[in-house]
C-alpha positions as semicolon CSV with decimal commas, in nm:
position;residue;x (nm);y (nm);z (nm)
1;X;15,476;15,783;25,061
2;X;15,261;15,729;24,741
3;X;15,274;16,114;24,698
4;X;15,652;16,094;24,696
5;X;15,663;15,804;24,501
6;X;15,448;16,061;24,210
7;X;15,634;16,379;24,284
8;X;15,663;16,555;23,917
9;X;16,013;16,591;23,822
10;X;16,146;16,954;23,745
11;X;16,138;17,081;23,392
12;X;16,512;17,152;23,404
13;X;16,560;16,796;23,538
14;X;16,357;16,674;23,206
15;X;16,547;16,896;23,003
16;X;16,881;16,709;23,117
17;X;16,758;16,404;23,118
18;X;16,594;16,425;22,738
19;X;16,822;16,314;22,389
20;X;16,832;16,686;22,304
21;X;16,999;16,842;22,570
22;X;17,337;16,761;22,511
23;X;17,321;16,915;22,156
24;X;17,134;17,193;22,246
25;X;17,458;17,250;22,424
26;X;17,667;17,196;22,205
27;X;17,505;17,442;21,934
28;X;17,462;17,723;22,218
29;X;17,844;17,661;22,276
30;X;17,939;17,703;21,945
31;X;17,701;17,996;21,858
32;X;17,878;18,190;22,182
33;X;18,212;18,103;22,007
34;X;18,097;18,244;21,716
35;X;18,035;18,559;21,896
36;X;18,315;18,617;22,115
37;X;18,554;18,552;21,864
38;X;18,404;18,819;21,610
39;X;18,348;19,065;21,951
40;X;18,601;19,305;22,130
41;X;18,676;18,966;22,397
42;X;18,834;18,780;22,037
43;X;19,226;18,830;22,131
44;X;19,150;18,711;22,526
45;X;18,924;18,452;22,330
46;X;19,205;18,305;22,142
47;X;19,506;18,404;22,400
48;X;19,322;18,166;22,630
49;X;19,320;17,871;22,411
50;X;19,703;17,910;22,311
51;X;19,852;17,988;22,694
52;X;19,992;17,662;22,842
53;X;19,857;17,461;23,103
54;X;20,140;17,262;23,236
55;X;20,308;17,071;22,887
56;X;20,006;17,162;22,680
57;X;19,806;17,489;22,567
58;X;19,459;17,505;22,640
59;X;19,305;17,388;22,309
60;X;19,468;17,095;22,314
61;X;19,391;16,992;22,641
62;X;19,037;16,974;22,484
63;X;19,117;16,813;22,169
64;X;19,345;16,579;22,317
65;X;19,245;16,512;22,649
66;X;18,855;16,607;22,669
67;X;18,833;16,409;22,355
68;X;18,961;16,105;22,452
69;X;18,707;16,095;22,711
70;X;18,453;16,138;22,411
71;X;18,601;15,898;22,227
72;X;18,613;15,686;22,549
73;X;18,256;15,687;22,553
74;X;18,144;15,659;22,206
75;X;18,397;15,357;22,185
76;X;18,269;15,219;22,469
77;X;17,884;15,228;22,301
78;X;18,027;15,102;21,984
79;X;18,193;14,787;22,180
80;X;17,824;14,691;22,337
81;X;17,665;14,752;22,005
82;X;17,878;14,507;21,856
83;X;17,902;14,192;22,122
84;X;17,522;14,273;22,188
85;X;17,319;14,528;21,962
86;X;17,269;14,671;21,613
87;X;17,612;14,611;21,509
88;X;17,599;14,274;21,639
89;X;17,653;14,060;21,270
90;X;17,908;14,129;21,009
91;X;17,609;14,234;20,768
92;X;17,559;14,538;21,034
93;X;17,890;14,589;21,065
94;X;17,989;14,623;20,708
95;X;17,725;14,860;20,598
96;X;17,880;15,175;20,825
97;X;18,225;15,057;20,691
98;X;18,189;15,076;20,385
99;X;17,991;15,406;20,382
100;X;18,277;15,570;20,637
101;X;18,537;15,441;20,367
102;X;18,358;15,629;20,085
103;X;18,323;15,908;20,289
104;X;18,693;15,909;20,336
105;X;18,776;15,837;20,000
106;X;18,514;16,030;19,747
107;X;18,607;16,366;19,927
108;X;18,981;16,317;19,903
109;X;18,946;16,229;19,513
110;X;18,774;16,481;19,460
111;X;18,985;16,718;19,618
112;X;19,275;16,593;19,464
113;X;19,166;16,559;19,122
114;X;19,051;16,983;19,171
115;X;19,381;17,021;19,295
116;X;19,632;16,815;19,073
117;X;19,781;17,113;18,937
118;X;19,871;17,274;19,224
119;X;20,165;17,110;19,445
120;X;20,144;17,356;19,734
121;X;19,740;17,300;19,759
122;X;19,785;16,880;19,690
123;X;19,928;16,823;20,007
124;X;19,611;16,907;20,193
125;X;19,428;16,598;20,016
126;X;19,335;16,493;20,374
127;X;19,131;16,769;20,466
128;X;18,811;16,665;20,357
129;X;18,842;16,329;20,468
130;X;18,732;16,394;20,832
131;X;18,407;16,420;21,016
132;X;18,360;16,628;21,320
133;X;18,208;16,359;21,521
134;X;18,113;16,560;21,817
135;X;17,936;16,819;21,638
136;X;17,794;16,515;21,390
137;X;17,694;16,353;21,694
138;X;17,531;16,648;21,842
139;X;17,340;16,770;21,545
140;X;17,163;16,406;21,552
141;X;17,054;16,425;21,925
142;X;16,886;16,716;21,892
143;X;16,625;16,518;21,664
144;X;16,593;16,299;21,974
145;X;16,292;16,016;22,003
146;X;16,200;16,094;21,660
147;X;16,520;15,922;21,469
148;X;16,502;15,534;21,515
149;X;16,756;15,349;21,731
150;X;16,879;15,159;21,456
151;X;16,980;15,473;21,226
152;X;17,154;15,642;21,556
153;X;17,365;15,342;21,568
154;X;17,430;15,331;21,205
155;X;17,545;15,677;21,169
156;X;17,753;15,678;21,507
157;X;17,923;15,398;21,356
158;X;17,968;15,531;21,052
159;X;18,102;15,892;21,194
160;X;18,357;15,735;21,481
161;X;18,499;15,504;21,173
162;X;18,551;15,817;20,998
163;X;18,702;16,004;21,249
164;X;18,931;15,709;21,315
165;X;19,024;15,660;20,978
166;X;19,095;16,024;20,960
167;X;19,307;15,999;21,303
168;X;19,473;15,708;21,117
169;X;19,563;15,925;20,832
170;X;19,757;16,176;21,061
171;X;19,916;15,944;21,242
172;X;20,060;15,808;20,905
173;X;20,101;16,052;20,620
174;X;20,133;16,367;20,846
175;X;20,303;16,287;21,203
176;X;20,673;16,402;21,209
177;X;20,914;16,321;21,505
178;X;20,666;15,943;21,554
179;X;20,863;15,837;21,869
180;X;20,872;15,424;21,877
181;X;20,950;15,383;22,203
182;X;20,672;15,551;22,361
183;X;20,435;15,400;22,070
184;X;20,591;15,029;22,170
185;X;20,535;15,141;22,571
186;X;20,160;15,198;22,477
187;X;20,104;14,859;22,286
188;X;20,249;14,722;22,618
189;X;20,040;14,917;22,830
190;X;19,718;14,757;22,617
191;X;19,839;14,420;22,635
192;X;19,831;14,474;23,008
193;X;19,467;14,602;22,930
194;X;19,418;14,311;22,789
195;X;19,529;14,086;23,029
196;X;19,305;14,239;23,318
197;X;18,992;14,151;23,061
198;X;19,083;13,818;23,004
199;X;19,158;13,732;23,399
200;X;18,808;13,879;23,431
201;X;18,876;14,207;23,654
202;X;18,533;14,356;23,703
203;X;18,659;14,648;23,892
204;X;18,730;14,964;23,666
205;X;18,998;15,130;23,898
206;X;19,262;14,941;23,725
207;X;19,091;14,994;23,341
208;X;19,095;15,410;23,411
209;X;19,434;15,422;23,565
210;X;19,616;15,187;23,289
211;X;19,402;15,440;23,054
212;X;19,554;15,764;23,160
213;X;19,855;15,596;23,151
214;X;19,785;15,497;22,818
215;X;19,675;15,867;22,699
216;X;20,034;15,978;22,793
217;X;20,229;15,740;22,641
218;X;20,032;15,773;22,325
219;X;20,028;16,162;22,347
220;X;20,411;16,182;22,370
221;X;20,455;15,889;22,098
222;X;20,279;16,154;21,804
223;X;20,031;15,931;21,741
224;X;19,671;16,144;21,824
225;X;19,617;16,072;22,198
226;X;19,214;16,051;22,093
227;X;19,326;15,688;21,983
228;X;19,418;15,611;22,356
229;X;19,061;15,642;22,446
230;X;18,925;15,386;22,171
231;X;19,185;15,150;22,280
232;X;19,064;15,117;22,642
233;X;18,698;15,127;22,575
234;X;18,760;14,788;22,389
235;X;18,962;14,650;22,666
236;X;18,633;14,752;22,911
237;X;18,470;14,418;23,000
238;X;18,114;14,387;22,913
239;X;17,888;14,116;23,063
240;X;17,524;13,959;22,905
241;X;17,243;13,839;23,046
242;X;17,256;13,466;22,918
243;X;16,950;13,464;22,673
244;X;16,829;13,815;22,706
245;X;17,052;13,986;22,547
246;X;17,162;14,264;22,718
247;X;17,429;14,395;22,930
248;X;17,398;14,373;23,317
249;X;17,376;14,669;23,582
250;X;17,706;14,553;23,721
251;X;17,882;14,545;23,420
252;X;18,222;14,764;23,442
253;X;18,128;14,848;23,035
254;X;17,761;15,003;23,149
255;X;17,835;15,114;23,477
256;X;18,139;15,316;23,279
257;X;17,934;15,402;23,015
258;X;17,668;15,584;23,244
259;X;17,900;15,745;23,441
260;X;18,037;15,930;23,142
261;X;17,714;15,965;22,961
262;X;17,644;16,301;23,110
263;X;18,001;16,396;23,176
264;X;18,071;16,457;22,816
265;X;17,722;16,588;22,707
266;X;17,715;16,864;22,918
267;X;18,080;16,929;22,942
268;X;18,338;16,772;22,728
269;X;18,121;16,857;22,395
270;X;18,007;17,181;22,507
271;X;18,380;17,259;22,586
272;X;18,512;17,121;22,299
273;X;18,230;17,322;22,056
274;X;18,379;17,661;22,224
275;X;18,706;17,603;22,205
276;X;18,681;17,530;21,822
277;X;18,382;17,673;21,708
278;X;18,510;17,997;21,740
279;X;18,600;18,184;21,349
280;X;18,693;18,521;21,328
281;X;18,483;18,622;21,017
């Protein structure tokens, strides 16, 4: 029994398990994009991501439905952060804020003030405003162990306010056709979210199918479905330990959390780097 107990775990095993994995990945992902789309396989490369699945094309099944699940996640680490981590005072808080809000705002100025005599070109002054979170995100777990908890935290913060803010741009300055009754269908459909969180319901079935009922209604209002999966990670209810500090095993939050941890390292941001990564050059 004691020999089973000490049984070395499999390098591969390690390998998954370890910080780096998931953007190791991501960067061998988006490296094979690279290739195939500057290869003879670059028009089945890119016919595949426009045919249709059902009501949507294959690319943006991943950036609007593989992503939510991303931003499902990252929301839902965010959320625990802030009721009981790093972001867990205003001070915290602020700090990524106000760096995401220069990092919308400095790029933009700058692009408009290069661009302020060109009308056609202007219009694009929200290009520079965004961050690729996933590949952001990726970049910084391949440095694993060796960057602090505390600057992880900081510039996860900092990159999903970001990409927010830059979803919030979108959704404002350059969504045509916004549909209000789907949009006011989706606020109900969080209030209901809500609701469940307040009356205490520990059991996530509910939570996940409200959510994907959620992603559709947001998807068809023209508001970037991503937002859909922000909305129900801060509906997830997350229990403490009274005086520790941290969140308990049977927490729906945590349990969630883990559940989706490797789910999206290994296969929503992989996905998501080939499907995007991929410039003909």
């Amino acid at each position: 029994m004691q020999d089973l107990k000490q049984r070395p775990v499999s390098v591969f095993r390690e390998f998954l398990d370890s910080e780096a994995a998931g953007g190791i990945f991501l960067m061998v992902a988006a490296a094979l994009a690279l290739i195939v789309a500057n290869s003879p396989l670059a028009e089945t490369y890119f016919s595949a991501l426009h045919a249709y699945l059902g009501p949507l094309s294959v690319s943006h099944w991943v950036n609007d439905g593989l992503m939510a699940v991303f931003f499902l996640l990252v929301g839902l680490e965010i959320k625990r952060e802030m009721l009981d981590g790093q972001l867990s005072t205003w001070p915290r808080r602020v700090l990524p804020g106000i760096a995401a809000a220069g990092g919308m705002v400095v790029p933009a100025l700058v692009y408009v003030a290069v661009n302020r005599n060109n009308a056609a070109a202007l219009s694009g002054w929200a290009i520079p405003t965004a961050t690729d979170i996933a590949f952001a995100l990726g970049v910084l777990s391949l440095l694993g162990s060796r960057v602090p908890a505390s600057l992880k935290v900081f510039l996860t913060a900092l990159a999903i306010i970001d990409d927010l803010g830059a979803v919030i741009i979108i959704a404002i300055f350059y969504t045509s056709g916004l549909s209000l009754a789907y949009l006011g269908a989706a606020f109900a459909v969080i209030a209901a979210l809500v609701v469940l969180n307040r009356m205490r319901v520990m059991t996530l079935v509910p939570y996940l199918v409200l959510g994907v009922i959620l992603w559709v209604l947001v998807l068809k209002s023209g508001v970037h479905a991503t937002l859909a999966g922000v909305a129900l990670a801060l509906t997830i209810p997350l229990e403490r330990s009274a005086g520790i500090g941290h969140d308990l095993d049977h927490s729906p939050l945590h349990r969630l959390e883990h559940g989706l941890h490797k789910i999206v390292a290994f296969v929503v941001i992989p996905i998501f780097g080939f499907a995007n990564a991929g410039v003909s050059l």
